[in-house]
N, CA, C and O atoms as a GROMACS GRO file, in nm:
protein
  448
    1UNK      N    1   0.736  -1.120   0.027
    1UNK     CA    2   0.626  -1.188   0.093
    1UNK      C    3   0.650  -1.338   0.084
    1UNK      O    4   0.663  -1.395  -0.024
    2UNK      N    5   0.657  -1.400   0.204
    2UNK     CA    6   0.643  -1.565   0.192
    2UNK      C    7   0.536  -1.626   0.104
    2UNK      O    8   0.425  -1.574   0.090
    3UNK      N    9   0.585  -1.767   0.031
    3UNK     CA   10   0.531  -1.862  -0.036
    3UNK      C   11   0.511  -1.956   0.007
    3UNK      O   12   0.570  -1.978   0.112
    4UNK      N   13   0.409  -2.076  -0.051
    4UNK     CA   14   0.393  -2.156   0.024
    4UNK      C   15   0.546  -2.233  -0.110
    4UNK      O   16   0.624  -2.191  -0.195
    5UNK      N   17   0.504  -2.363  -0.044
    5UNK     CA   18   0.602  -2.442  -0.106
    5UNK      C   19   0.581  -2.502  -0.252
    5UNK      O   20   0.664  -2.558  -0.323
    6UNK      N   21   0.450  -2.475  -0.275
    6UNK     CA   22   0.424  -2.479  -0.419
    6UNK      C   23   0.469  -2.366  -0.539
    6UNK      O   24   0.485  -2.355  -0.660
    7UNK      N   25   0.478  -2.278  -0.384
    7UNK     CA   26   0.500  -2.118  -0.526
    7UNK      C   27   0.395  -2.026  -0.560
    7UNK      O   28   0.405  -1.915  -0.613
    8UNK      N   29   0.278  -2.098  -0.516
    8UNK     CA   30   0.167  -2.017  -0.534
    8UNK      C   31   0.063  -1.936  -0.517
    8UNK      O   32  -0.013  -1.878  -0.595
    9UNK      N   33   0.075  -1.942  -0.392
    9UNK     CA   34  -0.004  -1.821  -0.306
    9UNK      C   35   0.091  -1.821  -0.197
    9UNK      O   36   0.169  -1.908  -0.159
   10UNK      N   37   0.055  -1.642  -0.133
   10UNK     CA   38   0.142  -1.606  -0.044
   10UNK      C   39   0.104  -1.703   0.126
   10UNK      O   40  -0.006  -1.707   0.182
   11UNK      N   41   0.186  -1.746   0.156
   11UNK     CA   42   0.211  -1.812   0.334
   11UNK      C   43   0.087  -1.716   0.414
   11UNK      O   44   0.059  -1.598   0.393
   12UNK      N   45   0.029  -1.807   0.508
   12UNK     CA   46  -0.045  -1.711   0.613
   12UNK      C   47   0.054  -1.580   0.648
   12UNK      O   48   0.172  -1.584   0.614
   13UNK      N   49   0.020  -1.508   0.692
   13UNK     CA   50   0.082  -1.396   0.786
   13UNK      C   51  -0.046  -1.350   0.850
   13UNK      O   52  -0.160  -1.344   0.802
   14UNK      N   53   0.015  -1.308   1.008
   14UNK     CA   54  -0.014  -1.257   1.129
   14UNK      C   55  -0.022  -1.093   1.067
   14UNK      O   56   0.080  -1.048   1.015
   15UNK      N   57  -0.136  -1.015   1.075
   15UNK     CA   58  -0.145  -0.885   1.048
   15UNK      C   59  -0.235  -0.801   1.110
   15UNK      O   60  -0.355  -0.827   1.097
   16UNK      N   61  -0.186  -0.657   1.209
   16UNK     CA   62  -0.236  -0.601   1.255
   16UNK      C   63  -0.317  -0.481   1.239
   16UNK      O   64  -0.269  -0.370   1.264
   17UNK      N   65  -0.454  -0.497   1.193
   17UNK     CA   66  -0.543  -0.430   1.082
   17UNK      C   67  -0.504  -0.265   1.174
   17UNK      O   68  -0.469  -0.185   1.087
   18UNK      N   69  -0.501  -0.221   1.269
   18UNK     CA   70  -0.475  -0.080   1.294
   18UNK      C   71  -0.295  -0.081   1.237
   18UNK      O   72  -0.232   0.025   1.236
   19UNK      N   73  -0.271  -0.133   1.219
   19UNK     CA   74  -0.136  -0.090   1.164
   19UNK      C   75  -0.096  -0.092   1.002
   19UNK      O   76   0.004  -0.037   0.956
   20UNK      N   77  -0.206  -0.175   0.915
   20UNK     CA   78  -0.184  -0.218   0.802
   20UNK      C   79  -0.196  -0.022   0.724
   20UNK      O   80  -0.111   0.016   0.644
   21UNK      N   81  -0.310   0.067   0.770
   21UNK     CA   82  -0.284   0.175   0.705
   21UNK      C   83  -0.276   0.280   0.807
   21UNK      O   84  -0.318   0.266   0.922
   22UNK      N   85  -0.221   0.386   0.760
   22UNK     CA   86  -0.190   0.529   0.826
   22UNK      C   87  -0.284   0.624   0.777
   22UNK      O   88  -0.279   0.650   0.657
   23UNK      N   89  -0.398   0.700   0.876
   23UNK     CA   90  -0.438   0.821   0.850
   23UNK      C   91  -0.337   0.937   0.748
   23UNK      O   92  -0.217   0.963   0.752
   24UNK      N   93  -0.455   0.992   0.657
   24UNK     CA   94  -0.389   1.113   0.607
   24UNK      C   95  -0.503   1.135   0.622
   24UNK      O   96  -0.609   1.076   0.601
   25UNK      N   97  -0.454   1.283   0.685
   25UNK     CA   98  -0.573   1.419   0.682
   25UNK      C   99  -0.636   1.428   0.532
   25UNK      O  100  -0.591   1.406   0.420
   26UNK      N  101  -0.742   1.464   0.575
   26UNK     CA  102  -0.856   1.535   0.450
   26UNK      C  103  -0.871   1.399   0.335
   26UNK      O  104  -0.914   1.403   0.220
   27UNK      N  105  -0.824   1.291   0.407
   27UNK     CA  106  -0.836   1.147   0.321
   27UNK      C  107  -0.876   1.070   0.330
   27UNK      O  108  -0.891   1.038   0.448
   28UNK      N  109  -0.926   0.977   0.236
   28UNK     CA  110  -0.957   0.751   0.256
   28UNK      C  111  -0.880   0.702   0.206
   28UNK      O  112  -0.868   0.743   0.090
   29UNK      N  113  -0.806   0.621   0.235
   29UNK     CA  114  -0.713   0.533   0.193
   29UNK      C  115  -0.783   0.401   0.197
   29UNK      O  116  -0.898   0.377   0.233
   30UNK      N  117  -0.695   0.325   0.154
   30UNK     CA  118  -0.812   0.180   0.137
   30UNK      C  119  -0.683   0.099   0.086
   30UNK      O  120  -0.580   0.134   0.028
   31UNK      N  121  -0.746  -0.058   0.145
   31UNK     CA  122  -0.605  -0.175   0.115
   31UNK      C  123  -0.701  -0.299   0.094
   31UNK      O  124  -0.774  -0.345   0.181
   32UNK      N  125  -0.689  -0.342  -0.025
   32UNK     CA  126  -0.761  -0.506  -0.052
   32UNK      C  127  -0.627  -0.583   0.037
   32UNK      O  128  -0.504  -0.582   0.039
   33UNK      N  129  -0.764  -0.663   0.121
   33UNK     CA  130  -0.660  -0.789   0.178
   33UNK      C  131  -0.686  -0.916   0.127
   33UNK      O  132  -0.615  -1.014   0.150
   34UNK      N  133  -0.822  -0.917   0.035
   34UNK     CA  134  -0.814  -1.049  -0.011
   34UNK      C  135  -0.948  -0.998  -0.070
   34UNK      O  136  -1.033  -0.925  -0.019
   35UNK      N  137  -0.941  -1.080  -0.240
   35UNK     CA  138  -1.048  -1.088  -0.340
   35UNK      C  139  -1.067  -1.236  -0.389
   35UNK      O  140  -0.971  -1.314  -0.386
   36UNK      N  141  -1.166  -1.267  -0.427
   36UNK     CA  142  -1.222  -1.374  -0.485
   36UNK      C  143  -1.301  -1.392  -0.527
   36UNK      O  144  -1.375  -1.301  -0.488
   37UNK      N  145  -1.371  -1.471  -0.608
   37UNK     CA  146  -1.528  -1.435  -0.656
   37UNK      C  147  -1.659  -1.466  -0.615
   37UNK      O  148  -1.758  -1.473  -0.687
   38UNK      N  149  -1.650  -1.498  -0.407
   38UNK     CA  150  -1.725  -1.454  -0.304
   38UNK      C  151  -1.715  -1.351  -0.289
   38UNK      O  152  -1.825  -1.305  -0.257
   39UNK      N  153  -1.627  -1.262  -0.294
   39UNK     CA  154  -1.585  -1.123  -0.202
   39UNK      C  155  -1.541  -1.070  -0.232
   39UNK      O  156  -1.488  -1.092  -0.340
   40UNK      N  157  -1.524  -0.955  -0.166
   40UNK     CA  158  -1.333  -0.892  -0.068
   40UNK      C  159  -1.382  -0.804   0.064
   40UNK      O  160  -1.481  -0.748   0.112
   41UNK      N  161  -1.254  -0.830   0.088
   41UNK     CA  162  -1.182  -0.767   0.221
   41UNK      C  163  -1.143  -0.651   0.193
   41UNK      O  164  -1.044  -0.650   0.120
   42UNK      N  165  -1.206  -0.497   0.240
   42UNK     CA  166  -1.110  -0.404   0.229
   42UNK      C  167  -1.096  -0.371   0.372
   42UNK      O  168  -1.170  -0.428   0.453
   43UNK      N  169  -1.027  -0.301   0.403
   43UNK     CA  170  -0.962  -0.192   0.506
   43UNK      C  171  -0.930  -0.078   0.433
   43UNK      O  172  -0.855  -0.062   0.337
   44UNK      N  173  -1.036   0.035   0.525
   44UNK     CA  174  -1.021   0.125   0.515
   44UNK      C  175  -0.962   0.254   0.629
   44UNK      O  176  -0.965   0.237   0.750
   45UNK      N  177  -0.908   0.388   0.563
   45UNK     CA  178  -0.843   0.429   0.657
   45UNK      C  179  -0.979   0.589   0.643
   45UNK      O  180  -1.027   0.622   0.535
   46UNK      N  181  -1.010   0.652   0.759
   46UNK     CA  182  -1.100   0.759   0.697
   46UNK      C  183  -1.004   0.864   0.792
   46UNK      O  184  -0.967   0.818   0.900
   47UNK      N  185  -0.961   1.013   0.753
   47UNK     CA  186  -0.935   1.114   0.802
   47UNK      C  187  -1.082   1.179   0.882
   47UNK      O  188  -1.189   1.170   0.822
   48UNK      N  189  -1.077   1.237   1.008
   48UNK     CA  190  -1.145   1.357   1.052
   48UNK      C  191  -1.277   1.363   0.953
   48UNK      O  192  -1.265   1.360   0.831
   49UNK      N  193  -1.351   1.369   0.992
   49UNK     CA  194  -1.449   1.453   0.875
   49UNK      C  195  -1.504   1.381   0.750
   49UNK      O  196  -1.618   1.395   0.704
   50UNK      N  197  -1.417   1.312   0.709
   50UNK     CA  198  -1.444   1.244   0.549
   50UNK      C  199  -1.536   1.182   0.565
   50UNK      O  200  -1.594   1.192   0.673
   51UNK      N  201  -1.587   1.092   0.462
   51UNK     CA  202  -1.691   0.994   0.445
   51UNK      C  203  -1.709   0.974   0.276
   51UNK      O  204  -1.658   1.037   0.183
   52UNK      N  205  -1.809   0.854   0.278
   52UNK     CA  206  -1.888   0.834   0.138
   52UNK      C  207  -2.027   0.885   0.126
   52UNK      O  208  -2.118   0.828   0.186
   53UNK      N  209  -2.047   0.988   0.050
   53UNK     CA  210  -2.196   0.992   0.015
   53UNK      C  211  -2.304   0.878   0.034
   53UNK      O  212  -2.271   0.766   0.073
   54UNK      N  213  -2.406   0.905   0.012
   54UNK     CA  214  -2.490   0.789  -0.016
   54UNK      C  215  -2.490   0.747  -0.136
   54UNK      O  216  -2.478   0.805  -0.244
   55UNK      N  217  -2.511   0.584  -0.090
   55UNK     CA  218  -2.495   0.513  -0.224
   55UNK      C  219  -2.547   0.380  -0.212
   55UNK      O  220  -2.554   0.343  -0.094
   56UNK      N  221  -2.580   0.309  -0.285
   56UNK     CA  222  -2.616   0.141  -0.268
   56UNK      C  223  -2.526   0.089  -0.330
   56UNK      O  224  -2.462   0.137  -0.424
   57UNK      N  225  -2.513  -0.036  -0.270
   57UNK     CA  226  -2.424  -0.166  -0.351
   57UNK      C  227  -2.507  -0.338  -0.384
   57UNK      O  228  -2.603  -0.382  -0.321
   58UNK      N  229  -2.459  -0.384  -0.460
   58UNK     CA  230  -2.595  -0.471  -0.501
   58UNK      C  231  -2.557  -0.603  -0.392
   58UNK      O  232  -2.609  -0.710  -0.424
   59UNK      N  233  -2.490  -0.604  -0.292
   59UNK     CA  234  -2.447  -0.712  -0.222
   59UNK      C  235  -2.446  -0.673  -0.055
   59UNK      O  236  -2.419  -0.562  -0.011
   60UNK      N  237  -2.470  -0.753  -0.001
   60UNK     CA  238  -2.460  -0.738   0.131
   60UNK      C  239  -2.290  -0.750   0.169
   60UNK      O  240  -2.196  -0.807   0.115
   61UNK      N  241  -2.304  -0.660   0.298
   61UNK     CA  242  -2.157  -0.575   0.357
   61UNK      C  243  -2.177  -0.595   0.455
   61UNK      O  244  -2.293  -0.583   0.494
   62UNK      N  245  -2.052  -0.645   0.565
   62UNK     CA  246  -2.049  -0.608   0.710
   62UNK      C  247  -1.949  -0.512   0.714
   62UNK      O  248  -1.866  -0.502   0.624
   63UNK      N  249  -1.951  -0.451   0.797
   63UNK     CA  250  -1.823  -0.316   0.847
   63UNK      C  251  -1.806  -0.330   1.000
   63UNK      O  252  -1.893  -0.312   1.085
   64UNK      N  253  -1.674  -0.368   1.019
   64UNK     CA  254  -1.622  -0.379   1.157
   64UNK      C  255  -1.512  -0.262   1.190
   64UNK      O  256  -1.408  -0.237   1.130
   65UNK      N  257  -1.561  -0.207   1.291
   65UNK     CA  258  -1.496  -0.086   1.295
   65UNK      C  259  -1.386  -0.156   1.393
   65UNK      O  260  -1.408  -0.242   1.479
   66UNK      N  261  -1.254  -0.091   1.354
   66UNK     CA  262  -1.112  -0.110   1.406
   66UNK      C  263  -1.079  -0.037   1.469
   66UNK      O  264  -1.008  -0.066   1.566
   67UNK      N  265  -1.119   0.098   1.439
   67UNK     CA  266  -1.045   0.239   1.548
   67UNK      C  267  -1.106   0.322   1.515
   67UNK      O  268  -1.150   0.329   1.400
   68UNK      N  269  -1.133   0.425   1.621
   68UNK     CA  270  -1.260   0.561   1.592
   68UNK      C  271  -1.398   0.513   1.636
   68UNK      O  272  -1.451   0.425   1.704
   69UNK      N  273  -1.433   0.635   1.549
   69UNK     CA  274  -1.610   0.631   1.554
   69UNK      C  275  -1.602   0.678   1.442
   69UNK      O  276  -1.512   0.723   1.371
   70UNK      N  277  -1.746   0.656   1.431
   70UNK     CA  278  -1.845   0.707   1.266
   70UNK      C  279  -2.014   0.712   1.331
   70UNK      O  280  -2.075   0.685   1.434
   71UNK      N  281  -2.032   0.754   1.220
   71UNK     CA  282  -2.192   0.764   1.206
   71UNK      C  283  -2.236   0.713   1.079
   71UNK      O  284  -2.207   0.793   0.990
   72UNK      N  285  -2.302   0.596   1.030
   72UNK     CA  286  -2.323   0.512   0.941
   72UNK      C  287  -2.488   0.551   0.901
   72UNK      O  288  -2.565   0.551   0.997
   73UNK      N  289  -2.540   0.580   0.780
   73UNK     CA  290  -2.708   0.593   0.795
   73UNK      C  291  -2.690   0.464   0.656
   73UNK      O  292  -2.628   0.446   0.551
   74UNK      N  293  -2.784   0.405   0.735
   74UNK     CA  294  -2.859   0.304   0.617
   74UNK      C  295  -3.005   0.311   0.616
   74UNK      O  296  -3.072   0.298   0.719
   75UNK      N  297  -3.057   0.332   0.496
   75UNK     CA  298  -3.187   0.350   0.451
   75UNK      C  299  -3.267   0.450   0.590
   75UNK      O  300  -3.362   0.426   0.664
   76UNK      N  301  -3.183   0.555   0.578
   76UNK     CA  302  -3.217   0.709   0.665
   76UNK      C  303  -3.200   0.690   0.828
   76UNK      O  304  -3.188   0.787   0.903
   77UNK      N  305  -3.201   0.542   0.878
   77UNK     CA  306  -3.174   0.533   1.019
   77UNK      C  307  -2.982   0.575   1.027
   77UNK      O  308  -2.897   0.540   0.945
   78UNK      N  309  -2.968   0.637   1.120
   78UNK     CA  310  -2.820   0.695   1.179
   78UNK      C  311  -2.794   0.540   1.281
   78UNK      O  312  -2.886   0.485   1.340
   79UNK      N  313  -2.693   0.506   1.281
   79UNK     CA  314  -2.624   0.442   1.382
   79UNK      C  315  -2.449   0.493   1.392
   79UNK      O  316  -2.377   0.520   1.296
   80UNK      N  317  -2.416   0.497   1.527
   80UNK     CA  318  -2.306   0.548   1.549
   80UNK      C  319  -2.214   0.381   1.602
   80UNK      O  320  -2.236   0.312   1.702
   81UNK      N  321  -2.109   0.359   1.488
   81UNK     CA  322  -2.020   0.298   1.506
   81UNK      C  323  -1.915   0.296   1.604
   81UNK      O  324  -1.880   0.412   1.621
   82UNK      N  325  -1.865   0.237   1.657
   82UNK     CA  326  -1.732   0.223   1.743
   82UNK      C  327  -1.668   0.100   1.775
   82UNK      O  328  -1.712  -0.015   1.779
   83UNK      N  329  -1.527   0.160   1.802
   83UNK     CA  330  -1.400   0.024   1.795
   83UNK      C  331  -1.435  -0.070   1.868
   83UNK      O  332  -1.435  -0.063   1.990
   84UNK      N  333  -1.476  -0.187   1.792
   84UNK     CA  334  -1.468  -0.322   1.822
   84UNK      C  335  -1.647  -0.328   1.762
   84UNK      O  336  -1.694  -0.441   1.770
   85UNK      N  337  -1.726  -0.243   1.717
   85UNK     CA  338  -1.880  -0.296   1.695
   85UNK      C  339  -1.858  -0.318   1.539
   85UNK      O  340  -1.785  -0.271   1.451
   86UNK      N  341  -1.932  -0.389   1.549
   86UNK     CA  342  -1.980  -0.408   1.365
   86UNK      C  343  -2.153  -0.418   1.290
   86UNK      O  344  -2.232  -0.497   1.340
   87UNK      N  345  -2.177  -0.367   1.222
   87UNK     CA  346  -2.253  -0.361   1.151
   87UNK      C  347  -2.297  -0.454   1.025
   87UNK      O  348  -2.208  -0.513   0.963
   88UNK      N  349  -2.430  -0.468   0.987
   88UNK     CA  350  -2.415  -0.537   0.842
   88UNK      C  351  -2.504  -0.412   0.768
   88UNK      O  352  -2.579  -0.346   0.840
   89UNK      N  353  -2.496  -0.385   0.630
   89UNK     CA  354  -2.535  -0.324   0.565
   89UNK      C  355  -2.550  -0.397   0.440
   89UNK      O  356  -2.463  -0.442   0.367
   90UNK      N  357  -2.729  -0.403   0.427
   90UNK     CA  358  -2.808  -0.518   0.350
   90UNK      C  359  -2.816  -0.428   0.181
   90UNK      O  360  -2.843  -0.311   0.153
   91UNK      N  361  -2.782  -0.532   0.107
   91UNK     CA  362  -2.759  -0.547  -0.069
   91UNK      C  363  -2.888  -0.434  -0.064
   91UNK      O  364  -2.968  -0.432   0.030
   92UNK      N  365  -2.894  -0.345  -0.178
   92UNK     CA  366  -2.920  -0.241  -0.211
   92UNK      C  367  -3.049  -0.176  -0.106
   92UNK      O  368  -3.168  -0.158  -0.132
   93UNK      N  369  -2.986  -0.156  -0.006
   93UNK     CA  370  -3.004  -0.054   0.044
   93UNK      C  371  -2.904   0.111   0.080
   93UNK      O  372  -2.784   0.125   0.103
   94UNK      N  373  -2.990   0.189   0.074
   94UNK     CA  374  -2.849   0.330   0.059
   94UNK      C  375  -2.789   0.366   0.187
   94UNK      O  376  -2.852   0.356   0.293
   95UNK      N  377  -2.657   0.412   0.180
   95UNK     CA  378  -2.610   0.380   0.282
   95UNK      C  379  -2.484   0.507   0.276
   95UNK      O  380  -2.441   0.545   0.167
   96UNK      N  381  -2.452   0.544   0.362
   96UNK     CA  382  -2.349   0.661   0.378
   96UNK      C  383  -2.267   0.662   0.501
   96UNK      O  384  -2.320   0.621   0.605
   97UNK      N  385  -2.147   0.705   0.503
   97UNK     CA  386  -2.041   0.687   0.613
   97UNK      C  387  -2.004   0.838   0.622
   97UNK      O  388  -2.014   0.906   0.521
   98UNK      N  389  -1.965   0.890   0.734
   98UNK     CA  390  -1.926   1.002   0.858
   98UNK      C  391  -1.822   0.984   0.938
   98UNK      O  392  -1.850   0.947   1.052
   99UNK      N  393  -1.718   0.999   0.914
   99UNK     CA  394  -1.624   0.948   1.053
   99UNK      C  395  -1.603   1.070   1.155
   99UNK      O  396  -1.531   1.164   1.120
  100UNK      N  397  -1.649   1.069   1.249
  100UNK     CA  398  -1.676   1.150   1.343
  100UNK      C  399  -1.529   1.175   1.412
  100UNK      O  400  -1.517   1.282   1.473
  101UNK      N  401  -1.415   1.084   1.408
  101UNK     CA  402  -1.244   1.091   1.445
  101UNK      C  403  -1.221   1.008   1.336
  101UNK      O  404  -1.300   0.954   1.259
  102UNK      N  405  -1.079   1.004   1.343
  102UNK     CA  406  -1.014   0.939   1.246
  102UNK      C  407  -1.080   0.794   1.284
  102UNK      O  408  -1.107   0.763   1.400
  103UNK      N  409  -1.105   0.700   1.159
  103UNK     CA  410  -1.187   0.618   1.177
  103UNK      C  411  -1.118   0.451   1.050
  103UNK      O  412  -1.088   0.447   0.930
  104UNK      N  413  -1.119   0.363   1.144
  104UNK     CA  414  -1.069   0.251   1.046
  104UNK      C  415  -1.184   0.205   1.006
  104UNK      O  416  -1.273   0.266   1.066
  105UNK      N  417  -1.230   0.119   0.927
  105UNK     CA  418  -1.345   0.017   0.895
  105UNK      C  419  -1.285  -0.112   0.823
  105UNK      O  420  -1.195  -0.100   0.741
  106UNK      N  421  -1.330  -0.220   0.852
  106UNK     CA  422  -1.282  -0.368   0.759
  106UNK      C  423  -1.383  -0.380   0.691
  106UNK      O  424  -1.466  -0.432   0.767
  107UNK      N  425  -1.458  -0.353   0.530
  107UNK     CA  426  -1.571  -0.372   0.504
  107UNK      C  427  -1.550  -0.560   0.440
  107UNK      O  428  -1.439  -0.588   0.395
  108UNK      N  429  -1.600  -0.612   0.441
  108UNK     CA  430  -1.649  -0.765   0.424
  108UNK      C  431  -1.776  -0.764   0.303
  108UNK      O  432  -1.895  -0.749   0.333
  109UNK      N  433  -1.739  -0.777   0.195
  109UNK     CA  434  -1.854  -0.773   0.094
  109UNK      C  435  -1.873  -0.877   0.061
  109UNK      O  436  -1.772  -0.936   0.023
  110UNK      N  437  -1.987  -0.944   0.057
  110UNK     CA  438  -2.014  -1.105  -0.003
  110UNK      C  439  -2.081  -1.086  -0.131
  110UNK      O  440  -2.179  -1.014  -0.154
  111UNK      N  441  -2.015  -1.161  -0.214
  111UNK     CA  442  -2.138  -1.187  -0.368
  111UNK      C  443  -2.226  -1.286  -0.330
  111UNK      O  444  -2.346  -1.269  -0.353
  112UNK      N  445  -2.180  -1.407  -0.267
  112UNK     CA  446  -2.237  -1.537  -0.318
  112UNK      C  447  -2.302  -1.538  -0.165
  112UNK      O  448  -2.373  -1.632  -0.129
   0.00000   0.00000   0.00000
């Protein structure tokens, strides 16, 4: 991976979030693209069928869907996701994911 010229963090790079992970059946895969102690960046990969239970998180989330569909329920309302829409999903409220096809998501978590 490129450096900058100090040595210390990696060089920008150009990266194509449907290409960064590969579906596996009956799976989630997941890739931090960047942490800090605002955030992180994941990308996620969802197989057919999969999903997360319900659950809360104590921070507000956006989820930008990359490829597929889903069905997202936050605090019991259903919304059906698709490539290129995004969502925000507000600090502890419960919330559960469905991927209705194979399905990417970029979730965006803010602390601060």
């Amino acid at each position: 991976m490129p450096v900058t010229e100090s040595g210390s963090q990696p060089a920008p790079q150009i990266k194509n979030l449907k290409n960064l992970l590969q579906f596996q059946p009956a799976s989630i895969v997941s890739r931090v693209l960047l942490k800090n102690p605002g955030g992180t960046v994941t990308l996620f990969a969802f197989g057919q069928g999969e999903g997360l239970s319900e659950h809360t998180a104590p921070f507000d989330a956006l989820v930008i869907c990359v490829e597929g569909d889903a069905q997202i329920v936050i605090a019991g309302n259903q919304y059906n996701l698709r490539e290129g829409e995004t969502i925000t999903m507000p600090a502890n409220q419960p919330h559960a994911i469905h991927a209705a096809s194979d399905f990417k998501m970029l979730l965006v978590m803010l602390k601060t």
